[in-house]
Backbone atoms as SQL, in Angstrom:
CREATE TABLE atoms (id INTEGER PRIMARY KEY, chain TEXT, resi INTEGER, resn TEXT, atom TEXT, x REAL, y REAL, z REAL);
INSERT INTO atoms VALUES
  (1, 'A', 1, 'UNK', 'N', -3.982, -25.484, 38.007),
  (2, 'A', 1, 'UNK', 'CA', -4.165, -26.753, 38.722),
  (3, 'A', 1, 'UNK', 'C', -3.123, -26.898, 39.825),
  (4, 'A', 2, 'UNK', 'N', -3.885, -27.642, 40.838),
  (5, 'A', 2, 'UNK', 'CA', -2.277, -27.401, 41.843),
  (6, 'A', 2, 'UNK', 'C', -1.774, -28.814, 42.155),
  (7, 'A', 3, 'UNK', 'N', -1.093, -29.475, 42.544),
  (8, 'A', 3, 'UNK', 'CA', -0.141, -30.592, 42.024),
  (9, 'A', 3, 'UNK', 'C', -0.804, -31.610, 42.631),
  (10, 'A', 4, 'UNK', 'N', -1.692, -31.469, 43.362),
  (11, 'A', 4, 'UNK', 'CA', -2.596, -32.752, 44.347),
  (12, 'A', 4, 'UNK', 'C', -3.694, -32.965, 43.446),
  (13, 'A', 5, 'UNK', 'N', -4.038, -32.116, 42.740),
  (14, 'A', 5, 'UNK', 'CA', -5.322, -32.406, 41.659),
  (15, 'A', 5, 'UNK', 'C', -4.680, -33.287, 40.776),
  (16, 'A', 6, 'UNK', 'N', -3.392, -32.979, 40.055),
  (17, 'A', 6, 'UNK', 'CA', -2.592, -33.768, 39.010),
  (18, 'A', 6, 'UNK', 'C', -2.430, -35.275, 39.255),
  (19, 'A', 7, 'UNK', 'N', -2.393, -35.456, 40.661),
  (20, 'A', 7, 'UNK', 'CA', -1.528, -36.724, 41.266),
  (21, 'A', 7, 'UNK', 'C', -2.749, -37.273, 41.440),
  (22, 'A', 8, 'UNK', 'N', -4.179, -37.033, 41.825),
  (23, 'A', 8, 'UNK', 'CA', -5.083, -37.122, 41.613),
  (24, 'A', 8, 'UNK', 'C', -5.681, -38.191, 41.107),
  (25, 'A', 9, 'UNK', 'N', -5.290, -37.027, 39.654),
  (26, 'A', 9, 'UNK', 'CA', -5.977, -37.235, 38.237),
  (27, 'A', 9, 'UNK', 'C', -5.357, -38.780, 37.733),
  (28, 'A', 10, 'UNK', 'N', -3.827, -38.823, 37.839),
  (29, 'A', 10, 'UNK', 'CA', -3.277, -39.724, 37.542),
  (30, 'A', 10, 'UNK', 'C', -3.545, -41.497, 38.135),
  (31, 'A', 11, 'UNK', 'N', -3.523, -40.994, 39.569),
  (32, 'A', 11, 'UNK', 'CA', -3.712, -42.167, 40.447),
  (33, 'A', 11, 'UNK', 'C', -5.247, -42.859, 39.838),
  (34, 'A', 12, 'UNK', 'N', -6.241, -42.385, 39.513),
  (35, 'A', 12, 'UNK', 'CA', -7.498, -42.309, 39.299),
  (36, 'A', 12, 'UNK', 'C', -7.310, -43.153, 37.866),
  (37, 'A', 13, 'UNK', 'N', -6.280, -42.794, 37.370),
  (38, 'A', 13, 'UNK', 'CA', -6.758, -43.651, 35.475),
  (39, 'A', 13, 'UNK', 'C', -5.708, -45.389, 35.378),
  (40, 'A', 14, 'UNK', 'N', -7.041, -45.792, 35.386),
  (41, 'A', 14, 'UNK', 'CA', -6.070, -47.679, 35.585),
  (42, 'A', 14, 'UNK', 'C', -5.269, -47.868, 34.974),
  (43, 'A', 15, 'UNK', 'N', -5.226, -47.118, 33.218),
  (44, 'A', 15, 'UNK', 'CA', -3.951, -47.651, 32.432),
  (45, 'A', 15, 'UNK', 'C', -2.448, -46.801, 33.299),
  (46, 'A', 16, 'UNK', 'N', -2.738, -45.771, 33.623),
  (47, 'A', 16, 'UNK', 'CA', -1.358, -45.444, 34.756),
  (48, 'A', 16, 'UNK', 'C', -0.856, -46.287, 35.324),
  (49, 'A', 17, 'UNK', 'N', -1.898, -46.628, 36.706),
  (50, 'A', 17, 'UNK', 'CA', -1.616, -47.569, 37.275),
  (51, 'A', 17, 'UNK', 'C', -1.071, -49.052, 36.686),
  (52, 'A', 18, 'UNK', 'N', -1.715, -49.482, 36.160),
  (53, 'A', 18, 'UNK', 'CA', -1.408, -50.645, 35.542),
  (54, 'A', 18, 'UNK', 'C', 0.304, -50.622, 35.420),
  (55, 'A', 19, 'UNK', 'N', 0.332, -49.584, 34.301),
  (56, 'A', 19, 'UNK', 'CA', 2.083, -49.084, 33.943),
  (57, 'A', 19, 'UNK', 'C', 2.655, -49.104, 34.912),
  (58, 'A', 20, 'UNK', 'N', 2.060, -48.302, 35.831),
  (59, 'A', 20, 'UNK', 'CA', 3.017, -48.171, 37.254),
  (60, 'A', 20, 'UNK', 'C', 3.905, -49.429, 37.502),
  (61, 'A', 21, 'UNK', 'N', 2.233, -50.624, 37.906),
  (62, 'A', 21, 'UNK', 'CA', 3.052, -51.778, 38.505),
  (63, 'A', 21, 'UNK', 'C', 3.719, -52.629, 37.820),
  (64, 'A', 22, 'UNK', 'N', 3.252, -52.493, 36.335),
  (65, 'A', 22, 'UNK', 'CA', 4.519, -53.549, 35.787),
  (66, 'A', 22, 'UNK', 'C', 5.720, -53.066, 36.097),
  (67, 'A', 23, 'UNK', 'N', 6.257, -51.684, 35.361),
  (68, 'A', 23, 'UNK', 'CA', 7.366, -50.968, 36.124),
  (69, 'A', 23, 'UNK', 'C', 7.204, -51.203, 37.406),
  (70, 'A', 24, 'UNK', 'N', 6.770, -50.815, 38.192),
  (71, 'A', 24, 'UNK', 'CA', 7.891, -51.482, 39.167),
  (72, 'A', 24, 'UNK', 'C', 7.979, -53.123, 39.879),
  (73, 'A', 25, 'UNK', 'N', 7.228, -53.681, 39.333),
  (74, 'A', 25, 'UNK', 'CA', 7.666, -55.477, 39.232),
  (75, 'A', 25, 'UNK', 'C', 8.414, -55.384, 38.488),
  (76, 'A', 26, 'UNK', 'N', 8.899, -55.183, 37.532),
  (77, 'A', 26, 'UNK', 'CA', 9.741, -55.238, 36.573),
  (78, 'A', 26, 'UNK', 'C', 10.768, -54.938, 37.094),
  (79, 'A', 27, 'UNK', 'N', 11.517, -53.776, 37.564),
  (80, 'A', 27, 'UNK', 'CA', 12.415, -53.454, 38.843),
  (81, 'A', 27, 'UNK', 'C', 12.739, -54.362, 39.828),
  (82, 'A', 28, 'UNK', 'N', 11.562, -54.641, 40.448),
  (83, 'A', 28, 'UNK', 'CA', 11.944, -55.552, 41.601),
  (84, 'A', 28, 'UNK', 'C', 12.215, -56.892, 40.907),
  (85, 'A', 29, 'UNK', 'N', 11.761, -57.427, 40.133),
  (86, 'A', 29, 'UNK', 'CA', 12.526, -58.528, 39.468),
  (87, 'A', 29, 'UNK', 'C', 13.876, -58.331, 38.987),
  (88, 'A', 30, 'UNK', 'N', 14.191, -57.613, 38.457),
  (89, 'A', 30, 'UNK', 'CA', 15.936, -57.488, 38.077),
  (90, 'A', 30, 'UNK', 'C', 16.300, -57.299, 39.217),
  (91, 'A', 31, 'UNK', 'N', 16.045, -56.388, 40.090),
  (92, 'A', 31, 'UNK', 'CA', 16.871, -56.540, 41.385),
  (93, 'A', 31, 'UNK', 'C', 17.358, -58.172, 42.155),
  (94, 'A', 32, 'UNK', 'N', 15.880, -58.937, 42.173),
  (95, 'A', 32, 'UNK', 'CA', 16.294, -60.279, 42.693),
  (96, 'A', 32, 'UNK', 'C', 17.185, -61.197, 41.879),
  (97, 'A', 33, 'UNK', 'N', 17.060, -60.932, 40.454),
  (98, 'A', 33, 'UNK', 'CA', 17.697, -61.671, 39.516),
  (99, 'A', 33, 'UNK', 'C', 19.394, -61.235, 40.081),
  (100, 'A', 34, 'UNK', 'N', 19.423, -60.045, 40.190),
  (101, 'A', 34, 'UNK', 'CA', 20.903, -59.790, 40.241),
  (102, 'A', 34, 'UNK', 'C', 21.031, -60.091, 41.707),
  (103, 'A', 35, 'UNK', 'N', 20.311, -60.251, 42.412),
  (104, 'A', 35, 'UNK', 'CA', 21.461, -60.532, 43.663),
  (105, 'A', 35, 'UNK', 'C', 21.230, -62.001, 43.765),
  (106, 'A', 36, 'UNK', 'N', 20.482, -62.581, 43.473),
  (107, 'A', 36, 'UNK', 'CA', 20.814, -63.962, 43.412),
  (108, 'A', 36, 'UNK', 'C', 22.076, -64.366, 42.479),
  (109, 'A', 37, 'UNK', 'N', 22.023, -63.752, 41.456),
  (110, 'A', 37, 'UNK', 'CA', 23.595, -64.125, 40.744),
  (111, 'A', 37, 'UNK', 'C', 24.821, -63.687, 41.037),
  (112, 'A', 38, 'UNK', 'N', 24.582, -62.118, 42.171),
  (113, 'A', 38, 'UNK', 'CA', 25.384, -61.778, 42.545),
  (114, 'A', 38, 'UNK', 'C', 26.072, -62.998, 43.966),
  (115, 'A', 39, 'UNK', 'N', 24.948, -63.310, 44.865),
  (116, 'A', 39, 'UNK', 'CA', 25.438, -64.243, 46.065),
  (117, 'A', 39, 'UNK', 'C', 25.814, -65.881, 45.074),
  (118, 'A', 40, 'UNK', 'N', 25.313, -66.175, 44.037),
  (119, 'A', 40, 'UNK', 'CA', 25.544, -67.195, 43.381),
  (120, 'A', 40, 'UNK', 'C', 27.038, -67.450, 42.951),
  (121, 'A', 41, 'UNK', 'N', 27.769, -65.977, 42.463),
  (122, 'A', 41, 'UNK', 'CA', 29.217, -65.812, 42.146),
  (123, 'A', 41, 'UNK', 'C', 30.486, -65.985, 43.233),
  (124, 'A', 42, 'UNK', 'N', 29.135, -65.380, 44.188),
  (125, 'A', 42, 'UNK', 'CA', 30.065, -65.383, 45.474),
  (126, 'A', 42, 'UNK', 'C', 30.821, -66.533, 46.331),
  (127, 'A', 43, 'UNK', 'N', 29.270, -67.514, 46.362),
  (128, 'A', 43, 'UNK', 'CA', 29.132, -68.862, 46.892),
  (129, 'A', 43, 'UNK', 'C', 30.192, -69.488, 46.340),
  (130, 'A', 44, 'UNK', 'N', 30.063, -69.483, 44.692),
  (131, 'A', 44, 'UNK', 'CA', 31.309, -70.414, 43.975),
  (132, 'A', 44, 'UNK', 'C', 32.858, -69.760, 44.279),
  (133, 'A', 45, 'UNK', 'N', 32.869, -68.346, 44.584),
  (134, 'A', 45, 'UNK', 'CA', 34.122, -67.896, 44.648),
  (135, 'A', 45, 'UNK', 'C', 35.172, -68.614, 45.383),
  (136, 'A', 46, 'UNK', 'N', 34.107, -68.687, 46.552),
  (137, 'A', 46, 'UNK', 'CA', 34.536, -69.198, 48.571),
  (138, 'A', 46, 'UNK', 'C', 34.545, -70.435, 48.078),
  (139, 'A', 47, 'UNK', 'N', 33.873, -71.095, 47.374),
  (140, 'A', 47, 'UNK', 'CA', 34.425, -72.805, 47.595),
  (141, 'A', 47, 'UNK', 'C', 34.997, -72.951, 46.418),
  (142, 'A', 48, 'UNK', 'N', 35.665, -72.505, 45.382),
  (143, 'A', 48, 'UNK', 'CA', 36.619, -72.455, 44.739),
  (144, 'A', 48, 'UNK', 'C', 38.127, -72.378, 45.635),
  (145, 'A', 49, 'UNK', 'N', 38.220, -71.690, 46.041),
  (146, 'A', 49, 'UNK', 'CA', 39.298, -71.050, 47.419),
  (147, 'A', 49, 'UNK', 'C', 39.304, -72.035, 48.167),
  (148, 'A', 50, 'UNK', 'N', 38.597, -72.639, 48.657),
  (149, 'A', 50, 'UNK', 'CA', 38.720, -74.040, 49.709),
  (150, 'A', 50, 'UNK', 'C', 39.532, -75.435, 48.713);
């Protein structure tokens, strides 16, 4: 089999897909979670300091 048939095969079956996108919503949600808490720490840092 040569690797475009595989990728194919995969792209083609919904429960993949499906997996796919929770993974990666799932990703992109922790990412926003953390930088919002990350600029959230920040915000309080700077007006702590004032």
């Amino acid at each position: 089999m040569q690797p475009i048939d595989i990728i194919g095969e995969y792209i083609g079956d919904p429960v993949f897909v499906g997996l796919l996108v929770a993974i990666l919503a799932f990703v992109f949600f922790i990412y926003l979670f953390i930088r919002r808490t990350l600029t959230g720490f920040q915000e309080g840092v700077q007006k702590g300091q004032r």
